[in-house]
C-alpha atoms as one frame of an Amber mdcrd trajectory, in Angstrom:
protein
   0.000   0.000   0.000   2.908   2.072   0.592   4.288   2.068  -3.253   0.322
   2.568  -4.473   0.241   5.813  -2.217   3.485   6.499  -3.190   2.419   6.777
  -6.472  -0.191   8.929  -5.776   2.055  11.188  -4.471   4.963  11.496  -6.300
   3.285  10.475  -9.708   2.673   7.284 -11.085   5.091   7.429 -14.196   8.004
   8.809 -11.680   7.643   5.933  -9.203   8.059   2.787 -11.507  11.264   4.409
 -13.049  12.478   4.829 -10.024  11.328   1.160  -8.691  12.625  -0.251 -11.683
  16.268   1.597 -11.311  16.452   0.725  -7.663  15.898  -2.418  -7.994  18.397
  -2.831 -11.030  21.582  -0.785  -9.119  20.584  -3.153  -6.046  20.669  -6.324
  -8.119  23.936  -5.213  -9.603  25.361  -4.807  -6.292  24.227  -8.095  -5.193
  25.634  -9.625  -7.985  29.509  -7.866  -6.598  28.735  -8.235  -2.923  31.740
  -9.824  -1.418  29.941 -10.733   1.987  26.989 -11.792   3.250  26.076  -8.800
   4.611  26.590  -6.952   1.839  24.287  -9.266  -0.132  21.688  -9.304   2.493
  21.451  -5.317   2.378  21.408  -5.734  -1.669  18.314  -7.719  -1.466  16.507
  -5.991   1.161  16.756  -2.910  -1.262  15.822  -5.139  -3.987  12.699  -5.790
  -2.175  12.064  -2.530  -1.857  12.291  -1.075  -5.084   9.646  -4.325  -6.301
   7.362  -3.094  -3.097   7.071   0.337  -5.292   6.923  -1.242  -9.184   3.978
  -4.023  -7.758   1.009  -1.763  -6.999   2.086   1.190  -9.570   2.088  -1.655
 -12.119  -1.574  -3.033 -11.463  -3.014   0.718 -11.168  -1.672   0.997 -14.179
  -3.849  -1.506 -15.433  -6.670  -0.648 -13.732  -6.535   2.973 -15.406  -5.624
   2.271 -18.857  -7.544  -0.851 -19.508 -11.639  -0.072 -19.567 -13.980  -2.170
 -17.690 -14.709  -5.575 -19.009 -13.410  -8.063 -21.350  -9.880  -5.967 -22.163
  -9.390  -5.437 -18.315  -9.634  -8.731 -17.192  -7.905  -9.607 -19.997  -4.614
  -7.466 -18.834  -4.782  -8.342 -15.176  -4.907 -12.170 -16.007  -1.359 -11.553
 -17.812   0.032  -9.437 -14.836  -1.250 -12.663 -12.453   0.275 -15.353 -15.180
   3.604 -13.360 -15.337   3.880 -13.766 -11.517   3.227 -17.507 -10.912   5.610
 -18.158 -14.251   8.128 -15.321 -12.645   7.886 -17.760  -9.254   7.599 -20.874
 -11.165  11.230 -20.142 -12.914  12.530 -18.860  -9.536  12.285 -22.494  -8.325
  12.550 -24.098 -11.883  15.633 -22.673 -13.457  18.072 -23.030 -11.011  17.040
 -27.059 -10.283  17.891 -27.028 -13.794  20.740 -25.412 -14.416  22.607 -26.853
 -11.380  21.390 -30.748 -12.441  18.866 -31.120  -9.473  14.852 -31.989  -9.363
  12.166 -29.285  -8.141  12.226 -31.302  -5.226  16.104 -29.714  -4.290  17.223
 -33.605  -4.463  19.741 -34.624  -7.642  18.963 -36.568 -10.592  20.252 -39.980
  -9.108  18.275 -39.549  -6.183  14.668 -39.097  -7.308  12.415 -41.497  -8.109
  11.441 -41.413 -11.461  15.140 -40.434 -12.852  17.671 -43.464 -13.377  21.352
 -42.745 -13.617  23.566 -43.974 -16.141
């Protein structure tokens, strides 16, 4: 509620730019953090620069989008990007590092055999 008021305030074309380059600089100095701490802080300003770009982005929709078929529409994208956004979250990693969804490896789940 704090990024939708925001927006109100400050205007809601400023606030996304901003959310959006916060939470870029921070990911960028997550990526070069050279202790946890450091990496810890990165991400805790990640979070907050995605606490402003979440409820600027679905007023969005609401206002540009009229009522009816073309709104619903929209805000069943903006829901489908987040559960593929927190389906690849879990997903591409298991991949990429040779392990199930279930965080065990290949050779240890059940329906994989190992050769």
């Amino acid at each position: 509620m704090l990024g939708g008021r925001l927006a109100d305030v400050a205007g809601r074309r400023r606030v996304p730019v901003v959310g959006f380059v916060v939470f870029g600089v921070a990911g960028l100095v997550g990526g070069l953090a050279q202790e946890p701490g450091q990496l810890i802080a990165a991400r805790a300003v990640q979070g907050a620069g995605a606490a402003a770009l979440a409820p600027v982005a679905l007023a969005l929709i609401a206002v540009n989008y009229a009522e009816g078929t073309a709104r619903s529409h929209a805000l069943g994208l903006w829901g489908a990007s987040g559960a593929v956004g927190g389906t690849a979250r879990r997903a591409v990693p298991a991949v990429t590092n040779g392990r199930s969804l279930s965080g065990s490896s290949p050779c240890e789940a059940d329906y994989c055999t190992c050769i």
